[in-house]
Structures are given as structure tokens and as C-alpha cells.
C-alpha distance (Angstrom), angle and dihedral (degrees) to the residues before:
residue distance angle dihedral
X1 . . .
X2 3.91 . .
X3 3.64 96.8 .
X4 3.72 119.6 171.1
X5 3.60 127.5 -105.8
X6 4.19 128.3 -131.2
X7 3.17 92.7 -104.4
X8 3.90 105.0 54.8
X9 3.92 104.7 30.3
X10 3.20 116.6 150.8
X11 4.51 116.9 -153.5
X12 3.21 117.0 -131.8
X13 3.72 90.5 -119.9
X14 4.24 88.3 72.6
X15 3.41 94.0 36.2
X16 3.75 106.7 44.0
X17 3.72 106.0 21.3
X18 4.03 92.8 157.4
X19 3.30 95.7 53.9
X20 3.73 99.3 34.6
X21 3.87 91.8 62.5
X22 4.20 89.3 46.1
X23 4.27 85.9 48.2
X24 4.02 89.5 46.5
X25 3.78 90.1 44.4
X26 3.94 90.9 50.8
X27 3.73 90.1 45.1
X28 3.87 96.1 48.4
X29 3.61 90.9 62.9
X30 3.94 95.0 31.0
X31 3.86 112.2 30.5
X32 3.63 109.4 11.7
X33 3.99 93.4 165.7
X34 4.05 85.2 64.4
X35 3.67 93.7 51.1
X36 4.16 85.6 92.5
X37 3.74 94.7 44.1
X38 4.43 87.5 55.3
X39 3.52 88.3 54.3
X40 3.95 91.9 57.6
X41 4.21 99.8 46.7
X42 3.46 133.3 108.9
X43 3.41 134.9 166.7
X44 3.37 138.1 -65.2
X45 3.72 121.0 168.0
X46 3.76 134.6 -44.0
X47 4.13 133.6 -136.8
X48 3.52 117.1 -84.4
X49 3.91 91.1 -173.9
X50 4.02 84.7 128.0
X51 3.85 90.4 -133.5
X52 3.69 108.1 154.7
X53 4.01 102.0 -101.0
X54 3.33 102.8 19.5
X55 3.58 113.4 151.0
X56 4.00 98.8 149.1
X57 3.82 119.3 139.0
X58 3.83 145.8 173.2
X59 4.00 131.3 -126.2
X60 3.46 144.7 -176.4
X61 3.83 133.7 -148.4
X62 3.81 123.5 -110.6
X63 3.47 85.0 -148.4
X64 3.86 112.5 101.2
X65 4.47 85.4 -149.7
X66 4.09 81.3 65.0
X67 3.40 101.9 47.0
X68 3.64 117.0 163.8
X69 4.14 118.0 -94.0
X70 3.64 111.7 -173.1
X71 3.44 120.7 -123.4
X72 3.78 100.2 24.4
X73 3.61 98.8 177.0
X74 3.83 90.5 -143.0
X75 3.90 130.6 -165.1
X76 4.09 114.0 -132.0
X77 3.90 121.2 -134.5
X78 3.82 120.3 -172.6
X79 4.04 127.1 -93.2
X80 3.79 107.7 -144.8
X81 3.66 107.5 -137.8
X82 3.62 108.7 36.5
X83 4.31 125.1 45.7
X84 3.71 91.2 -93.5
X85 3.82 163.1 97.5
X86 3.88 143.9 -128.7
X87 3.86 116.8 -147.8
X88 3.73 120.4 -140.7
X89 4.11 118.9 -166.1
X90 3.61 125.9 -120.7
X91 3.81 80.4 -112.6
X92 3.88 84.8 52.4
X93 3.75 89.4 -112.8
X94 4.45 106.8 150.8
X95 3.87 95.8 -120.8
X96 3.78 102.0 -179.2
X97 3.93 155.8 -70.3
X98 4.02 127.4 -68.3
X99 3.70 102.2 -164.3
X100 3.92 115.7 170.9
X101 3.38 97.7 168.0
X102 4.13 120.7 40.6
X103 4.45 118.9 -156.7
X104 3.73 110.5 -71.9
X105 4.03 83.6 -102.1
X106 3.88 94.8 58.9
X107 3.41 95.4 -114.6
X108 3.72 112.4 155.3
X109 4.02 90.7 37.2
X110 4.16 86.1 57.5
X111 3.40 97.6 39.4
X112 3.92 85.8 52.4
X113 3.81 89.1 50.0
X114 3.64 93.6 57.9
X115 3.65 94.7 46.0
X116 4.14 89.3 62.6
X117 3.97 91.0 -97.2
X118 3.52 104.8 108.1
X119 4.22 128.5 117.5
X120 3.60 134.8 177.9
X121 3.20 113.4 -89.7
X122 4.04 119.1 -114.6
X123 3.64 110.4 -155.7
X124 4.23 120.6 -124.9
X125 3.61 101.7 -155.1
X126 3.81 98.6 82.3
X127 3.99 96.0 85.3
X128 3.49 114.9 -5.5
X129 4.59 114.6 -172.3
X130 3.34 121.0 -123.9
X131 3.40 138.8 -139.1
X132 4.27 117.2 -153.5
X133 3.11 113.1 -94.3
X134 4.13 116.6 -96.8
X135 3.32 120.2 -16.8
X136 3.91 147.0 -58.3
X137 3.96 112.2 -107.3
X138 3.28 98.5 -93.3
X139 3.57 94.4 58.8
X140 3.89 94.9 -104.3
X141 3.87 123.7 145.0
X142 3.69 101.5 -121.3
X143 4.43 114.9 -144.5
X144 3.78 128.4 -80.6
X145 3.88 130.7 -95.6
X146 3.67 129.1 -159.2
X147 4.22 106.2 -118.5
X148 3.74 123.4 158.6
X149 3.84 124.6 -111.8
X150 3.42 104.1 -102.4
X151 3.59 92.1 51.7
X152 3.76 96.3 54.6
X153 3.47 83.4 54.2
X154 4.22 89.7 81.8
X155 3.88 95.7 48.2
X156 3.88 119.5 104.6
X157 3.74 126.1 -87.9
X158 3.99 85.6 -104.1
X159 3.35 99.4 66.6
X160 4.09 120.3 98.5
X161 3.94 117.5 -149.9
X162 4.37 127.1 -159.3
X163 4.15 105.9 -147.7
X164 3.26 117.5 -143.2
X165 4.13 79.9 -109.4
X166 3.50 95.9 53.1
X167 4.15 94.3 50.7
X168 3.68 88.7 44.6
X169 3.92 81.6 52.5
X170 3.90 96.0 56.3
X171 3.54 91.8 44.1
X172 3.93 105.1 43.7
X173 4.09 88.1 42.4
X174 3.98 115.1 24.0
X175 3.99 95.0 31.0
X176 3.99 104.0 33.7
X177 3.77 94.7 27.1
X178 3.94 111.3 31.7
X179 3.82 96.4 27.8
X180 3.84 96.0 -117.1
X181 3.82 114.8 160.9
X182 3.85 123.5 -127.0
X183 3.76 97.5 -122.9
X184 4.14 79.2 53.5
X185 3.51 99.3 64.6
X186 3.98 90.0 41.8
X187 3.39 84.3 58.9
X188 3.68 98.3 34.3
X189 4.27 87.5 55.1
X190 3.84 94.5 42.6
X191 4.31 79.0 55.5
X192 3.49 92.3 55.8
X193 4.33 99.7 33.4
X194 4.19 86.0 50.1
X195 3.96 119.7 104.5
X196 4.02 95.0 -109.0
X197 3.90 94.6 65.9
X198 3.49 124.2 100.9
X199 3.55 135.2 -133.3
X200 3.76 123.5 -127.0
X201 3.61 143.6 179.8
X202 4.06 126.2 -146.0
X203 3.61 120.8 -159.1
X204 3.73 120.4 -151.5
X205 3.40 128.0 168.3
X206 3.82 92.5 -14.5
X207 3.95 90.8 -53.3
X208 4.16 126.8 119.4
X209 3.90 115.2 -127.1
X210 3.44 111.5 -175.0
X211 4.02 123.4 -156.7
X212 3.80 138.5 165.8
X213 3.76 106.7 -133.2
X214 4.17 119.6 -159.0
X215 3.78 131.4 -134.3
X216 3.62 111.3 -105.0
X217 3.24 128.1 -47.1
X218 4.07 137.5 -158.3
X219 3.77 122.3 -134.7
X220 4.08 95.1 -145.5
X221 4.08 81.3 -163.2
X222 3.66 100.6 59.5
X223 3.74 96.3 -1.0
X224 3.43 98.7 -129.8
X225 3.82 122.4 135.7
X226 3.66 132.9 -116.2
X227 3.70 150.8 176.8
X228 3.82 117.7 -123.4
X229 3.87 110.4 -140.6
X230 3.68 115.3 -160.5
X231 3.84 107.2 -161.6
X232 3.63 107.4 -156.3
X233 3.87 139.4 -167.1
X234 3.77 130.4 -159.5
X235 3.61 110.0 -116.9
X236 3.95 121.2 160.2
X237 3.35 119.2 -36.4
X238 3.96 93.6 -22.4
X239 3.85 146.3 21.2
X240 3.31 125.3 -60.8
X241 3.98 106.2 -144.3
X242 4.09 108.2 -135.4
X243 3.74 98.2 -176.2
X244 3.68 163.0 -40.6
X245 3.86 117.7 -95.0
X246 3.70 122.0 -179.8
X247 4.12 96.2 -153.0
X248 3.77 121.5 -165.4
X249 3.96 95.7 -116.9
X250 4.22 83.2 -131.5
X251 4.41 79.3 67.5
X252 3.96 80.7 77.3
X253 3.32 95.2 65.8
X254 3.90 92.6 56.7
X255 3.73 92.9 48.4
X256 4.18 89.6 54.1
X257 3.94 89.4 46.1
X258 3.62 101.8 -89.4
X259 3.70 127.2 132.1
X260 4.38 116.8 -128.8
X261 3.57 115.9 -103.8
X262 4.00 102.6 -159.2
């Protein structure tokens, strides 16, 4: 983990000026009352899951009324311009960025470089795990299997794969970072595989990103309630599964238009 020390943080404001005008744009007309709490963060870390895209990073406020709680257990709301999300606390603390897929110029993984966060890259597309195609009859996602890439390129178009990159992603950001559980996201991608969810496509910057988005579902920790996005990615003959995303169901309303009403 190269985290950054006290004395050499870097806001997100210097580093990430692009995309700290879109995220202060989104939140002007979203989340106003976290406009003051942007203005304060600086980075952290970022994933090194190795999932091709990536960019997703965590911050912490310079602001001693923010400090950082670990394990937050954050809800994600969509940016606008870029394939992403900002988390938000249950103690409306601004938590971080989940960015799967950076600006068509790199930006946010160059600008992360310079600021001392940058990795080598370990490619995903060695061994990728499956998981069986459809689902059981009762509408249950079934478990995961380790298969290699070129023979998950002969299953159906129904079927829905995890990466290596992609796991690594749920475990380096929603487990280490957020404070999920592991039983969670079981639960959280049998929500999203089972026959209620819905499938949805986000448009950004003239691109498709389609997703399977689950009924409601209650955090036993803080019992609130989420929907679990599944971003996915056509790969092969299937889907390749990019993550887990624990929405505030009030995120819907920004993706059909709609301003949040906290």
C-alpha cells in the first residue's frame, strides 16, 4: 500500500483538478452539505486490484470534524462524467472514489502517478473464476469456479464471470477499505445474480455500461438498505463482473435526471 504520509499529502483539488471540478459540479446539485468536506481531501491510497481501468482511490479530510473512522461501511452515489462512484458514510463522512473506468486520456491514473500513487500493473486475464452460467431454479446465484480464459470463451452469453482483477477489487476496496464482510458480498452478488434484478445501462460520455441492479437490500450492521449494482463488461462469450456496489436506492434518481433529496 503506498499510502501518503502527513507531511506530503497531496488534496485532491492539486492533484485531480479535472475531476475535482466534475465531482464538485455533481455534488452542487446532489450533496451540497459535502461540498465543504471536498474541499478538505487528499489522498490516501488507490486499488491495486490490477483490473483493467481501475482508477478507484481512498481519501481523508484535513479537517479534524472529518476525521477518518475505519471501516465506514459507506453507500456509493454516481459521478457523472467518468464510470464511477463517490461513497458517503452513514455519518455522512465522503469516504472515497470507485472508478473502473479512467478518461480515454488516462487522466486520473497519471495524475495518481505523479502524486507518488502509482503501481505496476498486474494483468487479470491469465485465469479469470467463473460463476455457472444462469441461475438455479429458484433464482439463486450458484458459487464461483476457477476456469481459464480461453475456456470461458465457449460458455453462453448468460453466463457472468469474477477476474481475478475484479475479486482482487472487492477485496482490496469493499473488504479492506469500506469494512464489508465476505459473507456480505456473497450475499450482496447472489442479490444482484437472482431473477428479480434488473438490468440497466449507464451512458457516459457517449459509452454503454451495462449493470444488473438488485432489489433492496438490508445492511444488518447499520440497517440501512441498499441496491447492489453489478457493473459488467462483455468479455468472450459472457460477462465479465467488474464489481459490487452497495447504491443508496435515492442514487436512482440521479441516474434518471433527478436531483437527491436527503
Amino acid at each position: 500500500m503506498n499510502q501518503k504520509n502527513c507531511d506530503d499529502r497531496i488534496s485532491i483539488k492539486d492533484a485531480l483538478p479535472r475531476l475535482y471540478a466534475s465531482v464538485a459540479q455533481t455534488l452542487r446539485r446532489d450533496r451540497p452539505e459535502l461540498l465543504e468536506q471536498l474541499e478538505s481531501l487528499y489522498l490516501v491510497d488507490r486499488c491495486k486490484c490490477g483490473m483493467d481501468g481501475c482508477v478507484s482511490f481512498t481519501c481523508e479530510s484535513a479537517d479534524a470534524r472529518f476525521a477518518p473512522i475505519n471501516s465506514r461501511r459507506p453507500l456509493s452515489y454516481p459521478l457523472d462524467d467518468i464510470h464511477g462512484w463517490y461513497s458517503v458514510s452513514e455519518d455522512g463522512v465522503l469516504a472515497g472514489f470507485e472508478i473502473l473506468d479512467d478518461y480515454e486520456d488516462e487522466y486520473v491514473s497519471s495524475r495518481l502517478a505523479d502524486s507518488g500513487l502509482g503501481f505496476n500493473f498486474r494483468s487479470s486475464a491469465t485465469k479469470v473464476e467463473k460463476r455457472h452460467e444462469n441461475l438455479d431454479k429458484n433464482g439463486s446465484a450458484r458459487t464461483f469456479e476457477a476456469e481459464s480464459a480461453t475456456e470461458t470463451e465457449k460458455q453462453s452469453t448468460n453466463s457472468v464471470y469474477m477476474t481475478a482483477g475484479s475479486t482482487q477489487h472487492l477485496i482490496d476496496y469493499r473488504l479492506k477499505v469500506q469494512g464489508y464482510e465476505p459473507k456480505e458480498i456473497a450475499e450482496f452478488a447472489e442479490a444482484a445474480m437472482a431473477s428479480t434484478a434488473r438490468p440497466e445501462a449507464t451512458i457516459i460520455r457517449g459509452a454503454q455500461y451495462p449493470s444488473l441492479v438488485s432489489v433492496a437490500v438490508r445492511d444488518l450492521v447499520t440497517q440501512r438498505v441498499c441496491e447492489v449494482r453489478m457493473p459488467l463488461n462483455k468479455v468472450g462469450g459472457g460477462f465479465e463482473a467488474r464489481s459490487l456496489v452497495p447504491e443508496d436506492p435515492l442514487a436512482r434518481g440521479v441516474r434518471n435526471g433527478r436531483a437527491l433529496t436527503p
